[in-house]
C-alpha positions in Angstrom: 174.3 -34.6 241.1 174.9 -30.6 239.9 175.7 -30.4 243.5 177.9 -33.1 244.8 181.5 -31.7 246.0 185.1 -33.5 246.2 187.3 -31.9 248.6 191.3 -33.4 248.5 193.9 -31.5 250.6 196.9 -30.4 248.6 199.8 -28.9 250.3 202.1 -28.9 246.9 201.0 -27.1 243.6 201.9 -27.7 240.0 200.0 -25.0 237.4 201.9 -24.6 234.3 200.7 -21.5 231.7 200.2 -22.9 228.5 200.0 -21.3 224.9 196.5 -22.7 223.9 193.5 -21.9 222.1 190.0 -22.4 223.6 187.5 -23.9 220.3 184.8 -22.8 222.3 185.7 -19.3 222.4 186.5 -19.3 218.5 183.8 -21.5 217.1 181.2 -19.0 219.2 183.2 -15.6 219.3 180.2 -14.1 217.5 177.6 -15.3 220.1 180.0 -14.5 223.2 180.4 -11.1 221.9 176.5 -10.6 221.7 176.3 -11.9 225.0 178.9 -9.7 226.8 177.1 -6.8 224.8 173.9 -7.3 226.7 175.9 -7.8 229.9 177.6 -4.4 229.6 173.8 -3.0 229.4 173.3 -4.4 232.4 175.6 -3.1 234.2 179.9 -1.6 233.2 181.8 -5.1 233.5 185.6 -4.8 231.9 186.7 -7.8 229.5 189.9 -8.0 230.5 192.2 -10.9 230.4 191.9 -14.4 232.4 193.2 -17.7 233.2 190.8 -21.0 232.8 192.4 -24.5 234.0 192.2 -27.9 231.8 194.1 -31.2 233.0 193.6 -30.6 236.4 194.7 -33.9 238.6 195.3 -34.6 242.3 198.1 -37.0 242.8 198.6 -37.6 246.8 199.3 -33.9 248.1 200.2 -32.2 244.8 197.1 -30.5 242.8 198.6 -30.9 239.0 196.9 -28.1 236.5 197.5 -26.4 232.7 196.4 -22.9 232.7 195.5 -21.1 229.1 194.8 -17.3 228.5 190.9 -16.0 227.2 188.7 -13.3 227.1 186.7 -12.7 230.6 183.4 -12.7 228.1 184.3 -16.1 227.2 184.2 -17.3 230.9 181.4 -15.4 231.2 179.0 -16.9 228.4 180.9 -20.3 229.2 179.5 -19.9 232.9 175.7 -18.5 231.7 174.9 -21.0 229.0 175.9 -24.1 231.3 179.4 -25.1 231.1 179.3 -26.5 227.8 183.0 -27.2 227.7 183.5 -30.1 230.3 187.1 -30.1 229.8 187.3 -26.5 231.0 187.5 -25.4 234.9 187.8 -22.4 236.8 190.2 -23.2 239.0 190.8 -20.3 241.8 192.3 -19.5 244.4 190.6 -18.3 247.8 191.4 -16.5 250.9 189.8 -18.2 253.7 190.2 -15.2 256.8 189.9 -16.9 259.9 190.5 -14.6 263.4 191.4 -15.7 266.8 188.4 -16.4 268.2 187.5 -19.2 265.2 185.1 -16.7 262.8 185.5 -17.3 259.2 185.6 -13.6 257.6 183.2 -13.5 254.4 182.6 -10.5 251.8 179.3 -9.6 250.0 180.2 -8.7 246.4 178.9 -5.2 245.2 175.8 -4.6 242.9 178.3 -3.4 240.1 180.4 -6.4 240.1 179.2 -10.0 238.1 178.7 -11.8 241.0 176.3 -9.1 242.8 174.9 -10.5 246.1 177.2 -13.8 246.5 179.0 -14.1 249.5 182.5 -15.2 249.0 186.1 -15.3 250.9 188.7 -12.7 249.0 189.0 -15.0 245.4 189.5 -13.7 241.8 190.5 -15.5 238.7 193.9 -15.7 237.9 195.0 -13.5 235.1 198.4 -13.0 232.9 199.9 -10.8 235.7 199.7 -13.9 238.2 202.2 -16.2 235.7 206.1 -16.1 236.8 208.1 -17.8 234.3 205.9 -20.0 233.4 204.0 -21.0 236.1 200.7 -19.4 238.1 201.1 -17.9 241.3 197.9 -18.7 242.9 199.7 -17.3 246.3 200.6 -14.2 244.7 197.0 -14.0 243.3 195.2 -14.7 246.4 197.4 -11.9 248.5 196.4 -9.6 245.6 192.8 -10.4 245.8 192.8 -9.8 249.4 194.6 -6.8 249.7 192.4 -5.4 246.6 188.9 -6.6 248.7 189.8 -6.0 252.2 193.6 -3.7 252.6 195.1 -7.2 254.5 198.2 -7.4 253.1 200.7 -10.6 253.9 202.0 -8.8 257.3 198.6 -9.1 258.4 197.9 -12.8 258.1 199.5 -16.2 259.0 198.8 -19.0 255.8 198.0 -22.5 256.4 200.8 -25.3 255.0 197.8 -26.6 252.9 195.5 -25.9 250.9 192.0 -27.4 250.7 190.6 -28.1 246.7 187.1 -28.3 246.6 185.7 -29.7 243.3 182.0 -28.8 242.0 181.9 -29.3 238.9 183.6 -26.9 236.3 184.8 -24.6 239.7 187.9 -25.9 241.8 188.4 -23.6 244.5 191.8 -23.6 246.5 190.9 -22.5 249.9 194.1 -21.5 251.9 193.0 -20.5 255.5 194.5 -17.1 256.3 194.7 -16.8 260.0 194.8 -13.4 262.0 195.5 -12.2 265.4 192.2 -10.3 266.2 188.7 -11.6 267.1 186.3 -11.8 264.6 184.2 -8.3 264.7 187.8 -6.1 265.2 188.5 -7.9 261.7 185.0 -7.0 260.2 185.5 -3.4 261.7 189.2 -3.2 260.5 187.9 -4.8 256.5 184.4 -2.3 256.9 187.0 0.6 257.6 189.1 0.3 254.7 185.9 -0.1 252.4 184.4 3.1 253.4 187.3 4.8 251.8 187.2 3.2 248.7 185.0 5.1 246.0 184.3 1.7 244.1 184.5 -1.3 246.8 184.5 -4.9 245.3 182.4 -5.8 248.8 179.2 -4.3 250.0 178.9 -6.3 253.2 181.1 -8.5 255.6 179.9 -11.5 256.6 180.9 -13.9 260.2 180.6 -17.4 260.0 181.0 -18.7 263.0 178.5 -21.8 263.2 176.6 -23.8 260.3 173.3 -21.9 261.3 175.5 -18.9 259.5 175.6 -20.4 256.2 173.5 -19.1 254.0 171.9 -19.6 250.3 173.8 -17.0 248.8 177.2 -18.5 249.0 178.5 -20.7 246.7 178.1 -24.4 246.9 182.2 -24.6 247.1 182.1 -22.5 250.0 180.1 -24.3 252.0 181.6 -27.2 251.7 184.8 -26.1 252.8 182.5 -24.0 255.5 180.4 -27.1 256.7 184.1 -28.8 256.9 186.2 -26.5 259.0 183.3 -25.8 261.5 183.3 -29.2 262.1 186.9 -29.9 262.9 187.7 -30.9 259.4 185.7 -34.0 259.5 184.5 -35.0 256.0 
């Protein structure tokens, strides 16, 4: 099933940054470049620098993973022409904003951005800048993303012990619930507030979950999963 969804609950990670050269990106460097072409005409998307995930294992609470450096087009034409690579993963961490009162914090991404209209917690790909000696910092990476997305910054936000992996697929999200002192709509206030004074916002829209009947097609399936799992007292 495209859809179907393993979720294990990690509270130890080992990601190692490898030297490593993707065959798909070489053997179709031609085509990916055609295809990121026609992207840019669509809309100005950056080919910057990522991180993409092989060998990932769970073994009892550590999430085991070797990381290797490529071209954001290759991702890109790796994730549009349908994950030919099976031995590849995407493998991300996200922010999961939770405020006092229980509401799960979501962001609409912007029409400029590659993933226009999905509704997501704070998340990016990790990229060169997130490896310290050797080894990805997906906590690093996800305070980044969420400062970048929303102006929390670590002061602002307690972390759970544990993360939650959710598996669909070629994506393995890390979920890593963020909790904060201040009911849900004061956070959605405080997040819209610091987006109205950025020229180019990541986010168009912030989205409360507080109840499955919240959920909606536009998230990913690896968000609702973790979603439909939380709301209901982290019963599988």
């Amino acid at each position: 099933m495209p859809n179907s969804a393993v979720i294990h609950r990690v509270t130890a990670l080992d990601l190692k940054a490898e030297s490593w050269a993707w065959p798909f990106a070489s053997e179709r460097r031609a085509e990916i470049s055609a295809h990121f072409l026609q992207k840019q005409r669509e809309k100005p998307i950056w080919n910057g620098r990522i991180l993409l995930a092989r060998s990932v294992e769970v073994t009892g609470e550590t999430l085991t993973s070797r990381y290797f450096e490529t071209d954001f087009a290759d991702m890109l034409a790796w994730r549009d022409w349908g994950f030919p690579d099976r031995n590849v993963f995407n493998a991300f961490g996200m922010g999961a904003l939770r405020a006092a009162d229980g509401a799960f914090v979501l962001g609409e991404m912007g029409a400029h951005t590659a993933n226009a209209g999905r509704v997501y917690f704070p998340s990016g790909t990790p990229d060169p800048n997130d490896v310290l000696d050797g080894t990805v910092d997906l906590v690093g990476s996800v305070d980044r993303e969420m400062e970048e997305e929303t102006g929390l910054r670590p002061a602002d936000y307690s972390p759970s012990p544990h993360w939650d992996c959710v598996v669909v697929g070629p994506s393995v999200a890390l979920f890593r619930t963020l909790a904060v002192g201040m009911s849900g709509e004061a956070l959605k206030a405080r997040i819209e507030a610091n987006l109205a004074r950025q020229a180019h916002p990541e986010l168009s829209a912030i989205r409360l979950v507080r109840s499955v009947d919240d959920l909606s097609a536009s998230m990913p399936r690896f968000v609702t999963v973790f979603l439909e799992r939380e709301l209901s007292g982290g019963k599988t």
